[in-house]
C-alpha positions in Angstrom: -5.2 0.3 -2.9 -8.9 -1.0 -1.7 -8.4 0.1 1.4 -8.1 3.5 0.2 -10.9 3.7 -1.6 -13.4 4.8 1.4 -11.2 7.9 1.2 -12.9 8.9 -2.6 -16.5 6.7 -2.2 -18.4 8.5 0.3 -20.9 6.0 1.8 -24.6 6.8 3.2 -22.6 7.0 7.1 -19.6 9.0 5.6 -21.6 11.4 3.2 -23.5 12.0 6.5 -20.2 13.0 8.5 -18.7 14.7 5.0 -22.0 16.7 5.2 -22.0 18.1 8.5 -18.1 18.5 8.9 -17.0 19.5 5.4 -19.4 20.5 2.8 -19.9 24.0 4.7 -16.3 24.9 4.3 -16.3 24.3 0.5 -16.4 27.4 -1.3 -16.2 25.9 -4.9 -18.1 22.5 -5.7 -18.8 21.2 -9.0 -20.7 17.9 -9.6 -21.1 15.3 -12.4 -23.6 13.4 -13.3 -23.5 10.2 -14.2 -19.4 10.3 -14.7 -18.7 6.9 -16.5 -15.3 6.1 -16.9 -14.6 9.0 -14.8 -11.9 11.1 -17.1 -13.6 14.4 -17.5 -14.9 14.4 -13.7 -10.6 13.8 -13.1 -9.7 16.4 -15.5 -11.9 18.7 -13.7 -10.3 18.0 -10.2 -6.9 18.5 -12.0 -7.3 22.0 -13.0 -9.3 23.3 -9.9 -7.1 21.8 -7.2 -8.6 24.3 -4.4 -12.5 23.8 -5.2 -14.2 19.8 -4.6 -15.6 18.1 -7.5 -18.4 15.8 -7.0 -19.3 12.7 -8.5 -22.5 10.7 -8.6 -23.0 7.4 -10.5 -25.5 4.6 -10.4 -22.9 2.2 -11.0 -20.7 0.7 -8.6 -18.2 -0.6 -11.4 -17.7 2.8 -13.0 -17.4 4.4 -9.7 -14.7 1.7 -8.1 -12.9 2.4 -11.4 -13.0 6.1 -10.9 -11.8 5.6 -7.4 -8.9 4.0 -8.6 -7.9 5.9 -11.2 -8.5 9.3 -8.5 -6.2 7.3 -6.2 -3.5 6.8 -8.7 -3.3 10.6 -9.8 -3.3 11.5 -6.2 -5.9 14.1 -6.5 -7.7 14.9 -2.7 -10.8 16.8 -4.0 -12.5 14.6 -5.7 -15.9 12.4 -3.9 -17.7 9.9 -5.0 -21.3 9.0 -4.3 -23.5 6.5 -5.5 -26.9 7.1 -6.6 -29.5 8.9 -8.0 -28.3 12.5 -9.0 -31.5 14.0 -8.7 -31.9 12.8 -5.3 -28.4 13.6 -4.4 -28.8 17.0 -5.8 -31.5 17.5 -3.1 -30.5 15.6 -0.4 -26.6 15.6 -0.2 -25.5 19.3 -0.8 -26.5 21.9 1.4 -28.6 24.1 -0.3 -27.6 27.0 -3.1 -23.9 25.5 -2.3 -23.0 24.0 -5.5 -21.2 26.4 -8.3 -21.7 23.8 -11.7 -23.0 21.2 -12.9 -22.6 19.1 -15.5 -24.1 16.1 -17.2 -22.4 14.2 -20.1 -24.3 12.2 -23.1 -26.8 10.7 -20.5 -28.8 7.8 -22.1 -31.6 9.9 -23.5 -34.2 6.7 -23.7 -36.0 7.9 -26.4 -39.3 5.5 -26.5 -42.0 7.2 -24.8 -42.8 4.7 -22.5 -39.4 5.1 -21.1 -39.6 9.0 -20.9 -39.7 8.9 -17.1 -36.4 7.2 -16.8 -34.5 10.8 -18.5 -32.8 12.5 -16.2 -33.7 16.2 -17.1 -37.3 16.3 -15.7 -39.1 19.1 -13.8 -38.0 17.2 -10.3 -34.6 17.3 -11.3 -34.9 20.9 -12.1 -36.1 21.6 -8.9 -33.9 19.8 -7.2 -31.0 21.1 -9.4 -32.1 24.7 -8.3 -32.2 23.6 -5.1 -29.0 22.5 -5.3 -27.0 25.4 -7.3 -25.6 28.5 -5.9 -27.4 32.2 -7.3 -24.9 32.9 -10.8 -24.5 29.1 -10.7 -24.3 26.6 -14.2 -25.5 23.6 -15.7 -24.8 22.4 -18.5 -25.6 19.5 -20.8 -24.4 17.4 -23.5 -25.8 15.0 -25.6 -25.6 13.5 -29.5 -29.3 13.9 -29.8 -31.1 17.4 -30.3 -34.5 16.3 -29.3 -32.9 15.4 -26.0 -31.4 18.9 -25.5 -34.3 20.7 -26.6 -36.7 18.8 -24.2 -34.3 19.4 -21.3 -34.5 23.0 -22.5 -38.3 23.1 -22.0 -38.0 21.9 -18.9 -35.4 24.4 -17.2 -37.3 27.4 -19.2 -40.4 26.0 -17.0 -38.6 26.6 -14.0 -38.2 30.5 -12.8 -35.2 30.2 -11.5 -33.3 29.5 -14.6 -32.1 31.7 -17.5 -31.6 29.4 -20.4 -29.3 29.8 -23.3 -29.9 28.5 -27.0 -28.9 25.1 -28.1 -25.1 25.0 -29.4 -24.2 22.8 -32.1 -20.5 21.5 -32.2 -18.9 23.4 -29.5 -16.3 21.6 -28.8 -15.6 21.2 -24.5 -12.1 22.0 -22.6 -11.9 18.2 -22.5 -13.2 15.8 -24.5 -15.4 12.5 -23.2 -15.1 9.0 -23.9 -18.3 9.2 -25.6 -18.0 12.6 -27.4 -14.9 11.0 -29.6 -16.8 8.1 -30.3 -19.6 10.6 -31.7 -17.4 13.0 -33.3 -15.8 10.1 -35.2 -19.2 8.6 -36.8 -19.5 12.1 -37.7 -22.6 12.8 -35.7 -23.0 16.2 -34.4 -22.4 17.9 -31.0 -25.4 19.8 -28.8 -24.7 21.7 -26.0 -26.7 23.2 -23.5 -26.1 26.1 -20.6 -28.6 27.3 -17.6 -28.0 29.9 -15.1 -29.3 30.1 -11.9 -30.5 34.0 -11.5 -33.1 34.0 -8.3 -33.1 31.7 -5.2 -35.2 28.5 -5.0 -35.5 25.8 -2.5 -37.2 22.2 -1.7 -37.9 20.2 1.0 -35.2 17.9 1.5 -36.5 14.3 3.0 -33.4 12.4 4.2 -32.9 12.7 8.6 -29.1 13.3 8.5 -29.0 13.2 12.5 -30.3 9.5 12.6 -27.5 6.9 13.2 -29.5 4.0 14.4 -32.6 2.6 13.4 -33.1 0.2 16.0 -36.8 -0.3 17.0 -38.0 -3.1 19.5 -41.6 -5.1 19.0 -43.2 -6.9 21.6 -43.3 -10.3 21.0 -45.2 -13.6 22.1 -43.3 -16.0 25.0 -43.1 -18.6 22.2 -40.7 -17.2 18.8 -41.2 -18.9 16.1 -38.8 -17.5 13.3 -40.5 -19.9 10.6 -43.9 -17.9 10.9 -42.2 -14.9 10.1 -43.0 -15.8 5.8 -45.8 -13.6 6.0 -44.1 -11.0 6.2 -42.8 -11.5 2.8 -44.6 -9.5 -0.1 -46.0 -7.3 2.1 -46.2 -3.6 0.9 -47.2 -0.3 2.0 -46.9 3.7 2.0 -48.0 6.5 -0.2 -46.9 7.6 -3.4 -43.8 9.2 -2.4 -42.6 6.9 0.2 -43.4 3.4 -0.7 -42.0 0.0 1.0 -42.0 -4.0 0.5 -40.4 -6.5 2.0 -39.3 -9.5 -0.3 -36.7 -12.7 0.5 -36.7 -14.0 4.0 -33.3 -15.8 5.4 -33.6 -17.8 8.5 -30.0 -17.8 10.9 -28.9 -19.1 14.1 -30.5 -19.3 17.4 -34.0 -17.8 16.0 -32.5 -14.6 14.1 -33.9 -13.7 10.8 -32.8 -12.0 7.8 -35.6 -9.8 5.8 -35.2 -8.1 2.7 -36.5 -4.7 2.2 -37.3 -2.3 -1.1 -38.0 0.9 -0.6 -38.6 4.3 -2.6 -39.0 7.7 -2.2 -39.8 10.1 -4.9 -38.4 7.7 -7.4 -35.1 7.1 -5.2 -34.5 3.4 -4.8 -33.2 1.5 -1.9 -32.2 -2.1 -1.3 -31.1 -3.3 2.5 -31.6 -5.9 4.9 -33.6 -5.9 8.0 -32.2 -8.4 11.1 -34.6 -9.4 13.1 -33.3 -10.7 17.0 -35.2 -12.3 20.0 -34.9 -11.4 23.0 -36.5 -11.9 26.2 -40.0 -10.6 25.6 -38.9 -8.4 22.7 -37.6 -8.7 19.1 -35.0 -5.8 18.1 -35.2 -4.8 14.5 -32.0 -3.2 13.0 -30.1 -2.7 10.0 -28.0 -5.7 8.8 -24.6 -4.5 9.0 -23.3 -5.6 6.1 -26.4 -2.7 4.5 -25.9 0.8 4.4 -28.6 3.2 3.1 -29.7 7.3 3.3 -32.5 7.4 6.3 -35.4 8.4 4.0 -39.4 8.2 5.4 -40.0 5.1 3.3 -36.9 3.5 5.4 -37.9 4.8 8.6 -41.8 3.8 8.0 -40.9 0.2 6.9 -39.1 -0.3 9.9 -42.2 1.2 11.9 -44.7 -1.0 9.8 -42.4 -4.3 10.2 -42.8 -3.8 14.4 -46.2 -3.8 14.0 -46.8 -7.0 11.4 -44.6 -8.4 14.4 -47.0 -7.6 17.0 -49.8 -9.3 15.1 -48.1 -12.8 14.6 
């Protein structure tokens, strides 16, 4: 069945070709956010076999399981992407095409010092407007009320949204993993619904159109892939797009293997950089065994590493 699974998980290259090809032609998409075990994103698929359903996870685990289990019940519209949702939300789907939206018992990290780790935040409004058709949903779930009703403040700061009162144990079509588990400690159920009524876009930030990042630094006649542990630790960027390379890995015949960190607007990236020789040049590409969204902090790292190069 692993070989299949490239068929559910859309990568950074497939979402690319998914994007261009596909995504215009869907008329009915429905994401979730941070799936888990993956039953209620399934359930979904099920019952609307003629729309796409969308799934976006930070963890691999969860989404190879939800692969598998998508495989098993042979059900064709379901996707799978790995990542940040709010980032996704901006960068992936093609603006005002998405019809719902839905986010089950996210961790609500409820020390203040953790507050900028929730997911409902004014950039994730945005970028969940963005995202949503005119007449289109989200809704939320959660155990905690002070959770819902600070999400609430923050899609009744946005225009774009009407926002509907909290519900309290309105029970869904299908019931989550995490919902029983609630239900049965006897804790109660808030709900949440927003409706998109007026058109809003961002900026998205991600250069669908490169392929290749390939860039070439003039080097010295003499290569010497030892000096190349400068390079580690160094940083750079703005606020929004930040880089720093970390662990160096020397190869064969002079190559070298650099690890990279990148973000932009909170969005988190970890690749490798190989670095070749050749005759009067060093090419700079991405590792193959890395694949990541081209985002400016990726594409500035690579520009900043040509020129540390230059300087050795």
């Amino acid at each position: 069945m692993s070989w299949a699974l490239n068929k559910v998980i859309l990568s950074p290259y497939e979402a690319s070709v998914f994007r261009r090809e596909t995504l215009p032609t869907c008329d009915d998409v429905t994401v979730e956010i941070g799936f888990g075990n993956g039953e209620f994103l399934l359930d979904m698929a099920s019952r609307n076999e003629r729309g796409f359903c969308f799934g976006i996870e930070v963890s691999m685990t969860s989404i190879l399981k939800a692969a598998r289990k998508c495989l098993m019940r042979r059900l064709p519209n379901v996707r799978l992407l790995c990542g940040d949702g709010s980032f996704l939300l901006r960068e992936f789907f093609l603006p005002e095409s998405v019809g719902r939206v839905y986010v089950n018992f996210p961790c609500p990290w409820p020390k203040k010092r953790h507050a900028k780790r929730r997911l409902v935040t004014p950039g994730f409004v945005c970028n969940l407007a963005h995202a949503l058709k005119v007449k289109g949903a989200f809704e939320l779930a959660s155990d905690e009320r002070w959770y819902i009703e600070d999400a609430r403040t923050c899609l009744l700061e946005n225009p774009a949204f009407e926002v509907g009162d909290v519900l309290v144990g309105e029970s869904s079509s299908f019931r989550t993993k995490y919902e029983e588990k609630w239900i049965s400690m006897g804790k109660s159920i808030y709900r949440l619904k927003a409706t998109k009524h007026v058109p809003f876009r961002v900026e998205p930030v991600v250069d669908w159109e490169v392929t290749a990042l390939n860039v070439k630094a003039k080097r010295r006649d003499v290569w010497e892939a030892s000096r190349l542990s400068c390079l580690c630790g160094l940083t750079g960027g703005e606020e929004r797009f930040r880089w720093t390379f970390k662990d160096l890995f020397l190869g064969s015949q002079e190559t070298a293997l650099l690890q990279a960190i990148t973000v932009d607007d909170g969005f988190e990236q970890k690749f490798y950089i190989r670095l070749v020789p050749c005759e009067g040049e060093v090419l700079i590409k991405l590792d193959d065994a890395s694949s990541i969204y081209r985002t400016p902090a990726v594409k500035r790292s690579f520009a900043a590493l040509a020129e540390e190069i230059e300087r050795l």
